[in-house]
Biotite code that builds the C-alpha atoms (Angstrom):
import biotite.structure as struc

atoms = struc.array([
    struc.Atom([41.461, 77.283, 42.951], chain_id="A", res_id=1, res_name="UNK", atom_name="CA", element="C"),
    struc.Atom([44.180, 79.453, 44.247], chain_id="A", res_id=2, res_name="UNK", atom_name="CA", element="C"),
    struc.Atom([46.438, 76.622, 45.481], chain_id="A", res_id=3, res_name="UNK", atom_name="CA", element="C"),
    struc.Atom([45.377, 74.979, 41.629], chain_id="A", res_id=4, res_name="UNK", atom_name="CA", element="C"),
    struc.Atom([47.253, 77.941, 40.401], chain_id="A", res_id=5, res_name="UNK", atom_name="CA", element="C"),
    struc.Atom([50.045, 77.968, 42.585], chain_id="A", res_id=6, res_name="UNK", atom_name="CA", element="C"),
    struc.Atom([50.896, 74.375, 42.044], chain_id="A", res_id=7, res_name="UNK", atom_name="CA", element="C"),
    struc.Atom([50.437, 74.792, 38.140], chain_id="A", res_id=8, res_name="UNK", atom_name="CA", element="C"),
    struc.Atom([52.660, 78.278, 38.123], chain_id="A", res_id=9, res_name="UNK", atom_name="CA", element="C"),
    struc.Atom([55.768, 76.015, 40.651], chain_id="A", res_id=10, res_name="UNK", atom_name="CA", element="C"),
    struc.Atom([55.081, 73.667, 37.958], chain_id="A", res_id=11, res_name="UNK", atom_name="CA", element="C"),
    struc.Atom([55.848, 75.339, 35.139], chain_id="A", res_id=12, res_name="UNK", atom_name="CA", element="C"),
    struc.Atom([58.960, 77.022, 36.995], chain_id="A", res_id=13, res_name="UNK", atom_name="CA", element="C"),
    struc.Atom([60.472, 73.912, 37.261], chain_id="A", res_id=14, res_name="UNK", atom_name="CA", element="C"),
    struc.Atom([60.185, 72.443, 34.239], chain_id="A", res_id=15, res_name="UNK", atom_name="CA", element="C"),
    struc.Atom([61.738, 76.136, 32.426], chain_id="A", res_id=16, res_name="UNK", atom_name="CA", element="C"),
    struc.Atom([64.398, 75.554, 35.247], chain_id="A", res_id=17, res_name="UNK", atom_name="CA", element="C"),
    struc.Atom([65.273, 71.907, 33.983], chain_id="A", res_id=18, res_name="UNK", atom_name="CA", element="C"),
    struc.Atom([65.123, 72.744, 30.117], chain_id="A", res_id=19, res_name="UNK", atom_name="CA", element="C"),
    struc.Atom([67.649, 75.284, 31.162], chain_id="A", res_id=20, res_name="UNK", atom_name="CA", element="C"),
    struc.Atom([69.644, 73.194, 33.155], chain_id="A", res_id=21, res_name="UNK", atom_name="CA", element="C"),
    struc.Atom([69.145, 70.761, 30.379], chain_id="A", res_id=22, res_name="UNK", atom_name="CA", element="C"),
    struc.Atom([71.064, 72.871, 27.756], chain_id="A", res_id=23, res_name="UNK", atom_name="CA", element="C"),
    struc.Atom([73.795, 73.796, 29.952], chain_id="A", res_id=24, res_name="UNK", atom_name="CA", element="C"),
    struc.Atom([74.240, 70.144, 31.017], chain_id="A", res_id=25, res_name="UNK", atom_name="CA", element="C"),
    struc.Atom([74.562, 69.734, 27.262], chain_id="A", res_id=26, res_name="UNK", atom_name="CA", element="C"),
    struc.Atom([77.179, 72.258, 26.741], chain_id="A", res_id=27, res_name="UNK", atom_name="CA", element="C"),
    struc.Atom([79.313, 70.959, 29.632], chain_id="A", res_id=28, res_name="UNK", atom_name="CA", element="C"),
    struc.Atom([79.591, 67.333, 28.179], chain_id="A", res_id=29, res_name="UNK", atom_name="CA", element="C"),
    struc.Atom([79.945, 68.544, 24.445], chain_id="A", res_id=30, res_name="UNK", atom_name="CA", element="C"),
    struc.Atom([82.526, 71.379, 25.086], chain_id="A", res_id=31, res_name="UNK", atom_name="CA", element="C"),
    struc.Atom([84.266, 69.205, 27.334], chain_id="A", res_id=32, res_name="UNK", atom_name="CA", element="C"),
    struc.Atom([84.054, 71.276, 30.305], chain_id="A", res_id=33, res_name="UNK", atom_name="CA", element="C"),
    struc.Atom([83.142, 67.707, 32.195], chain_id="A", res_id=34, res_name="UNK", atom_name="CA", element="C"),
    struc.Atom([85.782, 65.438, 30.227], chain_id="A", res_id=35, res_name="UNK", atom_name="CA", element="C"),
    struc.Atom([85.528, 62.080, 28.407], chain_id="A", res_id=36, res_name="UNK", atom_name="CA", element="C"),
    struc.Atom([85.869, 59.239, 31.381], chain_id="A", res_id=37, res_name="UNK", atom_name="CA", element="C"),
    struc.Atom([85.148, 61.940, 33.809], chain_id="A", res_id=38, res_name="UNK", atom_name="CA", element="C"),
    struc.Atom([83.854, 60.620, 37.327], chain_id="A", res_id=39, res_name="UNK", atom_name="CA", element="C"),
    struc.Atom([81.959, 63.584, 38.940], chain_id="A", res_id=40, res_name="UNK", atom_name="CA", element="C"),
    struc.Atom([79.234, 63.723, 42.479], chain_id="A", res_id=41, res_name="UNK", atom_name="CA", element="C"),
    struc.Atom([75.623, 64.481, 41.410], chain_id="A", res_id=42, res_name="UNK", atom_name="CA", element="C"),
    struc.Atom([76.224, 67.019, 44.204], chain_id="A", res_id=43, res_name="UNK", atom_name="CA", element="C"),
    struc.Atom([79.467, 68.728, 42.478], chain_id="A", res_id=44, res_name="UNK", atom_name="CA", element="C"),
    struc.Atom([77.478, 68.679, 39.258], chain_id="A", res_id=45, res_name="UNK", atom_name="CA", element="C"),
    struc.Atom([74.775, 70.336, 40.709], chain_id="A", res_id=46, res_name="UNK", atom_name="CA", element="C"),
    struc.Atom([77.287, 72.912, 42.335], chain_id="A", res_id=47, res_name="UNK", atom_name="CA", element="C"),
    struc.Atom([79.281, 73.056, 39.232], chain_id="A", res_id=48, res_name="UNK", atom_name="CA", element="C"),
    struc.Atom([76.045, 74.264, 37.208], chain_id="A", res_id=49, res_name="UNK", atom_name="CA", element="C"),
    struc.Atom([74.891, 76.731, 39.748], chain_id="A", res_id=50, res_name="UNK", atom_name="CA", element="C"),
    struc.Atom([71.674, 74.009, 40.440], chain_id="A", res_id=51, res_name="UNK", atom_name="CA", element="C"),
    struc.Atom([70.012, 72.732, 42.514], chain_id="A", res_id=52, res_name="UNK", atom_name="CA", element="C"),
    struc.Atom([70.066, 68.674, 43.011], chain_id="A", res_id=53, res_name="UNK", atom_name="CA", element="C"),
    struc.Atom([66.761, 67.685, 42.348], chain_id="A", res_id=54, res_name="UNK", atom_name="CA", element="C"),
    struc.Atom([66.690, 69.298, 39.116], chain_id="A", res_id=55, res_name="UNK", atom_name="CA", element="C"),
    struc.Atom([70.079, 67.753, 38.243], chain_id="A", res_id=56, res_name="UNK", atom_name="CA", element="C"),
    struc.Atom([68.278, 64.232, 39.358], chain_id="A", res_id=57, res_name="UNK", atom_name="CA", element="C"),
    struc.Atom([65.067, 64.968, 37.455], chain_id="A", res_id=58, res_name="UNK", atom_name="CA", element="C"),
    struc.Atom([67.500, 65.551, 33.821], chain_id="A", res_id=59, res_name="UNK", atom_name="CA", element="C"),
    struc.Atom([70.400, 63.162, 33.831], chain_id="A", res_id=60, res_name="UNK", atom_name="CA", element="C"),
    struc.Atom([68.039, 59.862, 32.668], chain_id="A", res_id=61, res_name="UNK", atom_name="CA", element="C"),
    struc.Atom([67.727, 62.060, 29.129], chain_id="A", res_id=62, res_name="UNK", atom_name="CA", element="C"),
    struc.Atom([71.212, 61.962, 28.993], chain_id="A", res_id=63, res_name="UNK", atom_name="CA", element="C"),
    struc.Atom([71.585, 58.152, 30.337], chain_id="A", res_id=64, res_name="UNK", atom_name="CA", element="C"),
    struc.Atom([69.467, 57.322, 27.392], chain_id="A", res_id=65, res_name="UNK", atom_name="CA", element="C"),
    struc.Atom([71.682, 58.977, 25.148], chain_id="A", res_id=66, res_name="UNK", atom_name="CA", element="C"),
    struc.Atom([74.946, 57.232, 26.112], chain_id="A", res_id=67, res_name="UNK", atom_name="CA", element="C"),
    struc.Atom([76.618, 60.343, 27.076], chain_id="A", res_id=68, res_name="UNK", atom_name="CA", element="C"),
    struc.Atom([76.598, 59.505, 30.691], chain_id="A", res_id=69, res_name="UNK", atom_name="CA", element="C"),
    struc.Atom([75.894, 56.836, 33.394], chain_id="A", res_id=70, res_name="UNK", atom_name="CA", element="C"),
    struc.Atom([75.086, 56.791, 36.977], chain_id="A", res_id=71, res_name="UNK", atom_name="CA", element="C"),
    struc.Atom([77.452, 54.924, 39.438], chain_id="A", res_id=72, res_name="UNK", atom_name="CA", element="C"),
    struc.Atom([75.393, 55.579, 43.161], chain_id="A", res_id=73, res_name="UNK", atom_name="CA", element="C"),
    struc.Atom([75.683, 59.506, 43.530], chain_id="A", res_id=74, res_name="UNK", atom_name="CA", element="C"),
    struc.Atom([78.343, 59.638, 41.005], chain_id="A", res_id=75, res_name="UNK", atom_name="CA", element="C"),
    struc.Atom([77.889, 60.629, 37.646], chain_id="A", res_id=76, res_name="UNK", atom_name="CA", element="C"),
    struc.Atom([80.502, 58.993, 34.916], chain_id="A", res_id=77, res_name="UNK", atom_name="CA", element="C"),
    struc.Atom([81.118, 61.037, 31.166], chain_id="A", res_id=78, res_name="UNK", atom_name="CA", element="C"),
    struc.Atom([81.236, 58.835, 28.460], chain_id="A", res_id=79, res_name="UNK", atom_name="CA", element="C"),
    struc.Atom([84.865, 58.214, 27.817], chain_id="A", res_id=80, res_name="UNK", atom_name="CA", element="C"),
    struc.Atom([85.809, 58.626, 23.681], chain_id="A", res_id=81, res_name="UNK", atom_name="CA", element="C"),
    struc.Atom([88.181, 56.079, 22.058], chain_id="A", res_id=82, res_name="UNK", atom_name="CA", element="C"),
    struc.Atom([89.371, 56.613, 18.348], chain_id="A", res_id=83, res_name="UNK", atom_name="CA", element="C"),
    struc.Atom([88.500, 53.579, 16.744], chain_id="A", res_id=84, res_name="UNK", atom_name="CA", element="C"),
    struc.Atom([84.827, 54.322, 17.720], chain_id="A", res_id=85, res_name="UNK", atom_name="CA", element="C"),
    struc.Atom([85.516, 57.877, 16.426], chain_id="A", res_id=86, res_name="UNK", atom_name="CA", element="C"),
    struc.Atom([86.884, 56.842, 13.049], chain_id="A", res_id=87, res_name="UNK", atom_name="CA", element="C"),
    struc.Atom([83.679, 53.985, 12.666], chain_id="A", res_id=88, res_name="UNK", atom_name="CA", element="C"),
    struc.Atom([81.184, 57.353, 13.473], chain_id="A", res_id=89, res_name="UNK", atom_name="CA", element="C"),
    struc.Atom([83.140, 58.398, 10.852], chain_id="A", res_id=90, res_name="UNK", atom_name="CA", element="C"),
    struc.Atom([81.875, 55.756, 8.366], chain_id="A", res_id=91, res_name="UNK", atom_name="CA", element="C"),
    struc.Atom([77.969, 56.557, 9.426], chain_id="A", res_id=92, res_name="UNK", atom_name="CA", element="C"),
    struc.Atom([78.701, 60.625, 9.809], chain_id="A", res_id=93, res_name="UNK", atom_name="CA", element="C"),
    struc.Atom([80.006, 61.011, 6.067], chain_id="A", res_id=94, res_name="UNK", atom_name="CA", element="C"),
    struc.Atom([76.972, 59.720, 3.726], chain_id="A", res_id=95, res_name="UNK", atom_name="CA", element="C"),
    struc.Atom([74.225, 61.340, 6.172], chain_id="A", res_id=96, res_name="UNK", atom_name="CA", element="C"),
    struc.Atom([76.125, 64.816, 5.827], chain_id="A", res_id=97, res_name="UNK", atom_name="CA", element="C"),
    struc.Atom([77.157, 65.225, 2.165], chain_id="A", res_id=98, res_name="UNK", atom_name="CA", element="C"),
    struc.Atom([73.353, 64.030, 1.580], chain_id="A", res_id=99, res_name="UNK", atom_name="CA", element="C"),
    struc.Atom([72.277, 67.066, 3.661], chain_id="A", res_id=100, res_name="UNK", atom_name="CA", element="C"),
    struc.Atom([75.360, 69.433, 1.902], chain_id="A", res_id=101, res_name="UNK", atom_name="CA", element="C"),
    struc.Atom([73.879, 68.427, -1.784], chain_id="A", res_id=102, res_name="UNK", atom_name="CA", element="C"),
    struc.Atom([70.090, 68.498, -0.334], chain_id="A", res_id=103, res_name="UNK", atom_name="CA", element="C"),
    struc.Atom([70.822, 71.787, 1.339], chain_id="A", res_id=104, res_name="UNK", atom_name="CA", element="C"),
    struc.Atom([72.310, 73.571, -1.798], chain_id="A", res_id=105, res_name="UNK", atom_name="CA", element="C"),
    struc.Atom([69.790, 72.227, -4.355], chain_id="A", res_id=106, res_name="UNK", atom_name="CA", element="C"),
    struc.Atom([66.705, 73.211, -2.159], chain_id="A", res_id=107, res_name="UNK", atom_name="CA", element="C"),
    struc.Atom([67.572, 76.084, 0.126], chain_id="A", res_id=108, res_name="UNK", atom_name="CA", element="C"),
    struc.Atom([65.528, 79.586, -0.535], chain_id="A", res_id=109, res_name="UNK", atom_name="CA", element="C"),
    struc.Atom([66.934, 82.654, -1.093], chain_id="A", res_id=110, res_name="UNK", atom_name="CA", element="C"),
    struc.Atom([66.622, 83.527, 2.284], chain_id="A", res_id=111, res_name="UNK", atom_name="CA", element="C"),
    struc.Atom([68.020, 80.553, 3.981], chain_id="A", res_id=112, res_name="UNK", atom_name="CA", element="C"),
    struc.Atom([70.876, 80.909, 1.561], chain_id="A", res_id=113, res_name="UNK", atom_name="CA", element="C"),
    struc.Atom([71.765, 84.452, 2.831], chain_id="A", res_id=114, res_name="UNK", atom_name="CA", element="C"),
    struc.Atom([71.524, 83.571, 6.478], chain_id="A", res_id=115, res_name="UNK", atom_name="CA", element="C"),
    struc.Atom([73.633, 80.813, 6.144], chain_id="A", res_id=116, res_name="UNK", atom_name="CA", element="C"),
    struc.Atom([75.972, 82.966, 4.741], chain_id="A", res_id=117, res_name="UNK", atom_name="CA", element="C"),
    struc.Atom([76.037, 85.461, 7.569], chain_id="A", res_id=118, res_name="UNK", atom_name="CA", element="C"),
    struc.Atom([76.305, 82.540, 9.770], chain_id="A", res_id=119, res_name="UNK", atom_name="CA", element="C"),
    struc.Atom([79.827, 81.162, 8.854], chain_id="A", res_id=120, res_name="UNK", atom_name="CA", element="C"),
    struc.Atom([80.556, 84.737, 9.195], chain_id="A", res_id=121, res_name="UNK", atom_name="CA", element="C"),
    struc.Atom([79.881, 84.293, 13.391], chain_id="A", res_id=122, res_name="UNK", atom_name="CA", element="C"),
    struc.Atom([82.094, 81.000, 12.449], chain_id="A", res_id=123, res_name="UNK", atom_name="CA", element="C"),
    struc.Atom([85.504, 82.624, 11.264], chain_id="A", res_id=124, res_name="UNK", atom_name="CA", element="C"),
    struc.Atom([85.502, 85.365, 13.801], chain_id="A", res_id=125, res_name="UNK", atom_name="CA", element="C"),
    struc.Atom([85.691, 82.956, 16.419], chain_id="A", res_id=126, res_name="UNK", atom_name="CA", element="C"),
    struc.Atom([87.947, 81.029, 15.112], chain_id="A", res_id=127, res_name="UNK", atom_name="CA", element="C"),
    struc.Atom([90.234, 84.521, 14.333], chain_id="A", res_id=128, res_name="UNK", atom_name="CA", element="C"),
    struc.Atom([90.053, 84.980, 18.264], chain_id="A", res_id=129, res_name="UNK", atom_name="CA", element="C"),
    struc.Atom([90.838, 81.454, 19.221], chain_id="A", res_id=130, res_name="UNK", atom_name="CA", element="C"),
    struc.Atom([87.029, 81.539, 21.099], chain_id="A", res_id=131, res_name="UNK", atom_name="CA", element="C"),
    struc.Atom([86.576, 77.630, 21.118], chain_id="A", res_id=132, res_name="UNK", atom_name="CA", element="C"),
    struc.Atom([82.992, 77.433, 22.818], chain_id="A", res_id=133, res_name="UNK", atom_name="CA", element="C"),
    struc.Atom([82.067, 80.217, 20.519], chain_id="A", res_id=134, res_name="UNK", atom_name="CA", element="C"),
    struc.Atom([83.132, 78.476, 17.418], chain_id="A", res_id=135, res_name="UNK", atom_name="CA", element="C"),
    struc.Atom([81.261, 75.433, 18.511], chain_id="A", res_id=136, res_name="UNK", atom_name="CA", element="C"),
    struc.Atom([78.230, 77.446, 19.119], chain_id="A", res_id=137, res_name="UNK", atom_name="CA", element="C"),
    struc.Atom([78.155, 78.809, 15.939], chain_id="A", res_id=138, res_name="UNK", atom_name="CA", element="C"),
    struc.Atom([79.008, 75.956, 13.989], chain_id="A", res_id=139, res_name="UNK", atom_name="CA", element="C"),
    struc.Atom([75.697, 74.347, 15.746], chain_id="A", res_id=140, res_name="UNK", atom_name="CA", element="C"),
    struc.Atom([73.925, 77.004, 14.612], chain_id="A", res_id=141, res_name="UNK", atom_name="CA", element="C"),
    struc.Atom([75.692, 76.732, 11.092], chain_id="A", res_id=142, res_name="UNK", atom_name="CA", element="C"),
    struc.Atom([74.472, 72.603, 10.978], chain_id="A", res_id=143, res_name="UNK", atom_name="CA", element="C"),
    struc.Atom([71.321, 73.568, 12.207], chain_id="A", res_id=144, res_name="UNK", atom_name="CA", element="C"),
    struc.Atom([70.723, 76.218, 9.471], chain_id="A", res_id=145, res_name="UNK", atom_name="CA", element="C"),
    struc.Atom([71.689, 73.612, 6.997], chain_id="A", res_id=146, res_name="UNK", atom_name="CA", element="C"),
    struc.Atom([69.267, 71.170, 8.018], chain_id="A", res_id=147, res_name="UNK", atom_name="CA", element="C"),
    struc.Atom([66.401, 73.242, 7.802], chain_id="A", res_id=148, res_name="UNK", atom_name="CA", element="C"),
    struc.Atom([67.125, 74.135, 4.337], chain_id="A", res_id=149, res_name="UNK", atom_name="CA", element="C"),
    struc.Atom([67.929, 70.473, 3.623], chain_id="A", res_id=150, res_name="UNK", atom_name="CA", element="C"),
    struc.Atom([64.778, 69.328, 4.784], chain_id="A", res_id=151, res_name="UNK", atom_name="CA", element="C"),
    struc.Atom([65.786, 65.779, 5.694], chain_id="A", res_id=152, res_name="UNK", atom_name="CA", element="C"),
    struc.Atom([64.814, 65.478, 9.416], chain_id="A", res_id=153, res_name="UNK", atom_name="CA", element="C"),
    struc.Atom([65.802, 62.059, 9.909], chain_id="A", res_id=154, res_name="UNK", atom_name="CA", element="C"),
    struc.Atom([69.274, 62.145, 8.395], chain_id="A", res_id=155, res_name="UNK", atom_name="CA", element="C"),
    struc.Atom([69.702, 65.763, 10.235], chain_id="A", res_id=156, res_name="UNK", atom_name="CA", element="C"),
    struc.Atom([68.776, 64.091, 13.616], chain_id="A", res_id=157, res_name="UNK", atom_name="CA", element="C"),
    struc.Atom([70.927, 61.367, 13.429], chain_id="A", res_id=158, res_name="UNK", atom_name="CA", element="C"),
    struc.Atom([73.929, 63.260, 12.533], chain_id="A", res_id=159, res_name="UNK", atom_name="CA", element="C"),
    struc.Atom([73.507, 65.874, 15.073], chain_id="A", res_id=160, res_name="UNK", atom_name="CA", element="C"),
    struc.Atom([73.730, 62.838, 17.619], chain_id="A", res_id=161, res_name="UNK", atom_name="CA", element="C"),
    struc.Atom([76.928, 61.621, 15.905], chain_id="A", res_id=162, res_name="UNK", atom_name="CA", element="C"),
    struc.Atom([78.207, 65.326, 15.806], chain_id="A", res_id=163, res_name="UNK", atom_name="CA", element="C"),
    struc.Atom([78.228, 65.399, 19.397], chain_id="A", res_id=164, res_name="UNK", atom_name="CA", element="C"),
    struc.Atom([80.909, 62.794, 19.535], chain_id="A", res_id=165, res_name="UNK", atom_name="CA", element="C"),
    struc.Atom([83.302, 64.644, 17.467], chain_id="A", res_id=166, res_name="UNK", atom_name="CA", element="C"),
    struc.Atom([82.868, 67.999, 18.676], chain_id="A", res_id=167, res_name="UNK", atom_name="CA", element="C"),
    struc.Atom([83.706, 65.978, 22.498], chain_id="A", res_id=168, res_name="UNK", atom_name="CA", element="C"),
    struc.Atom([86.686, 65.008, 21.405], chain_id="A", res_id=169, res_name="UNK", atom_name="CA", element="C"),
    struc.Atom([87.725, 67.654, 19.196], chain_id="A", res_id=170, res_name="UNK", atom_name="CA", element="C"),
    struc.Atom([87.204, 69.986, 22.876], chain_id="A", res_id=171, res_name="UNK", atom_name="CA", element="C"),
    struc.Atom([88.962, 67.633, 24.671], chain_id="A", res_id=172, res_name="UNK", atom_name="CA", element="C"),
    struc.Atom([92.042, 67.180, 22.846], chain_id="A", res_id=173, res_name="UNK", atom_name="CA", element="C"),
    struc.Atom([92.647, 69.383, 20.138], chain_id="A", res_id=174, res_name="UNK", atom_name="CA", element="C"),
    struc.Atom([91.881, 72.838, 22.058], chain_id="A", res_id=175, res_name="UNK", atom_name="CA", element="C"),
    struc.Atom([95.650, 74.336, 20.640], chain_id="A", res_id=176, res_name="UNK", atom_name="CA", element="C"),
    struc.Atom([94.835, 73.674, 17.279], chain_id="A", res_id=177, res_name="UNK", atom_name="CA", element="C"),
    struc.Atom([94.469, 76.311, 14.391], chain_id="A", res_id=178, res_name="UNK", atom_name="CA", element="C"),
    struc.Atom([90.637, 76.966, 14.515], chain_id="A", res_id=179, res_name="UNK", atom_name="CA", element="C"),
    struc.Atom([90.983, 79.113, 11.418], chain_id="A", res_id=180, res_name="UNK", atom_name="CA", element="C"),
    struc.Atom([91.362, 75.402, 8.863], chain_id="A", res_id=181, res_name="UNK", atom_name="CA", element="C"),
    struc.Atom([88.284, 74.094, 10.146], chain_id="A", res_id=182, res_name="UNK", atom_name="CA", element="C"),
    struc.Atom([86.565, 77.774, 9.682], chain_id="A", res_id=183, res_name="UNK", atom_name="CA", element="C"),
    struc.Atom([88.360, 77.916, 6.445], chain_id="A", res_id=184, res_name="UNK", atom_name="CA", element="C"),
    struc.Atom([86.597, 74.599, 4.718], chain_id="A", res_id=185, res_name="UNK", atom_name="CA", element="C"),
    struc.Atom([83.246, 75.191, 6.629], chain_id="A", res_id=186, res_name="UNK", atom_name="CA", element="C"),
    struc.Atom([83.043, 78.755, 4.820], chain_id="A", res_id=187, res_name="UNK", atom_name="CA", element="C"),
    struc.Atom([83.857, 76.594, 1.515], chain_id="A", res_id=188, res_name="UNK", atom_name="CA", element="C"),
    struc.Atom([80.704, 74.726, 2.535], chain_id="A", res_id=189, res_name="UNK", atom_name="CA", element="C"),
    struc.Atom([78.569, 77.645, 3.213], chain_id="A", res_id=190, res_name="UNK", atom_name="CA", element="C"),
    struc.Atom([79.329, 79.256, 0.485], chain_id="A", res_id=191, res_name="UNK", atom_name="CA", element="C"),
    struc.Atom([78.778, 76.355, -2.144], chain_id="A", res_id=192, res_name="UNK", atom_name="CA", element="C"),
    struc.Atom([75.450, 75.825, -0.583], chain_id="A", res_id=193, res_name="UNK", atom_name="CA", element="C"),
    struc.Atom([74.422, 79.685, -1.207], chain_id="A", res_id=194, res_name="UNK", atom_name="CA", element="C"),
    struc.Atom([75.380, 79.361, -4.539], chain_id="A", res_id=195, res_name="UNK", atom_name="CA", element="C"),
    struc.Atom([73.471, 76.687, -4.980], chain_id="A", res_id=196, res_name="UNK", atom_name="CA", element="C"),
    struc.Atom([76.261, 74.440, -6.427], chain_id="A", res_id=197, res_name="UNK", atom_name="CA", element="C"),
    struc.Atom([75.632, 70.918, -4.694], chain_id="A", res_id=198, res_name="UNK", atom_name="CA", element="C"),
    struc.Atom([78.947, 69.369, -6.381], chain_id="A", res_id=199, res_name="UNK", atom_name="CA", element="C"),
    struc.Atom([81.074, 71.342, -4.497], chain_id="A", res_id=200, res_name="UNK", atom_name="CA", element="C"),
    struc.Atom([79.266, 71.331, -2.061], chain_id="A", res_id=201, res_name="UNK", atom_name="CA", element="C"),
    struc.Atom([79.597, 67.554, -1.233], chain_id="A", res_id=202, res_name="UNK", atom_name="CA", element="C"),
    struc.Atom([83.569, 68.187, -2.318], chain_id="A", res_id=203, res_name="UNK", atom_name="CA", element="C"),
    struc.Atom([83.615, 70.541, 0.448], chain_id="A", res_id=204, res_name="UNK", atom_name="CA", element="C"),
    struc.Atom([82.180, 68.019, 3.262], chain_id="A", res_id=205, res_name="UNK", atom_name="CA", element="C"),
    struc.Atom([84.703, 65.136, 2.028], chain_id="A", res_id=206, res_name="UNK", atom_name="CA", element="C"),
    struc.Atom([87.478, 67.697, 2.718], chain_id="A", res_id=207, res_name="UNK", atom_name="CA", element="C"),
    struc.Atom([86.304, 68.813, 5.788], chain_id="A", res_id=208, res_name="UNK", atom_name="CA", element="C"),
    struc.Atom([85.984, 65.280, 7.057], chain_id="A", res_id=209, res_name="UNK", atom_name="CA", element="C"),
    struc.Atom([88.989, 64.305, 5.233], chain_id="A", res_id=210, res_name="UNK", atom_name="CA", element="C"),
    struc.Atom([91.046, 67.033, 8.083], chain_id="A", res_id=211, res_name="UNK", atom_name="CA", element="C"),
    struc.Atom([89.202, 65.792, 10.982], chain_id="A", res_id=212, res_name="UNK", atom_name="CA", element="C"),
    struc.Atom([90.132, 61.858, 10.394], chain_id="A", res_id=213, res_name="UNK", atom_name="CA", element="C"),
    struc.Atom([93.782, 63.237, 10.637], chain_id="A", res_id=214, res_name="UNK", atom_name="CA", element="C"),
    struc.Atom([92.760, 65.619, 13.339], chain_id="A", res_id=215, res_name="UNK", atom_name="CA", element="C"),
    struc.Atom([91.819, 62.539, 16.117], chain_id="A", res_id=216, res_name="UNK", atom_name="CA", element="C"),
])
């Protein structure tokens, strides 16, 4: 029974160990720490994330599946970005997120409403500081927040998937721009949706996209 135990407690180390790697995987491929076209060792990567290689091997098929990478022998390639497949993400990424903008602003509680307000908050004072992988984080947590009061799981899925793309490239190649617009018209956003006012809400999204097609 003992060696049961054992086996089941190893277990469950290594799978916390992988959705950890997992996330931080994640973060180097969407803030561009491993850049777009990218060619890298599955042992570098492994070294690079402070992991070991097995675990690196057991979590890079998720990310196969998702496009983000492919496997070339013991090399691992990053997803290289082109424009003209930015600017047709663009076409899909527009409807599915001023339908969760209006969705979000006509349904949200009270309470989601406040915390989305103190979210965009986390937003502008990293973009004040220039902190580019903390404005990221926060505007994930900002699109997340907006989802959930949305309540459109499907469209929210779909455009966190097409988000990744964007946020990619913006970390790739627009790290000296002003942080402070983009903070600017996603606090516009924010605050339309806590006041409930799903017009300008949808306003604000076509403006915000509106800067990032001239942005790539």
């Amino acid at each position: 029974m003992s060696n049961v135990n054992e086996q089941t407690a190893s277990g469950s180390v290594a799978a916390e160990r992988r959705v950890d790697l997992s996330a931080r995987l994640s973060d180097s491929i969407d803030l561009a720490r491993l850049m777009p076209g990218q060619r890298i060792s599955k042992a570098r990567l492994a070294f690079q994330l402070r992991a070991r290689l097995d675990d690196v091997e057991a979590v890079l098929p998720a990310f196969v599946g998702t496009g983000l990478v492919s496997i070339d022998g013991d090399d691992v390639l990053v997803a290289d970005l082109d424009r003209s497949r930015l600017m047709l993400r663009m076409e899909e990424r527009e409807p599915l997120e001023t339908a969760l903008a209006h969705a979000a602003a006509s349904k949200a509680t009270a309470s989601q409403r406040q915390v989305i307000s103190g979210a965009v908050l986390l937003l502008k004072r990293s973009a004040m500081v220039g902190d580019m992988e903390g404005y990221m984080r926060a505007d994930r947590a900002l699109e997340r927040l907006i989802g959930e009061a949305a309540d459109l799981p499907d469209s929210f899925e779909k455009l966190v998937q097409i988000k990744r793309e964007f946020r990619r490239a913006w970390c790739a190649h627009n790290r000296l721009r002003d942080l402070n617009i983009p903070a600017g018209l996603r606090q516009r956003l924010a605050e339309a949706i806590a006041a409930g006012d799903a017009k300008v809400a949808v306003e604000a999204v076509n403006q915000f996209l509106n800067y990032l097609r001239k942005s790539y």
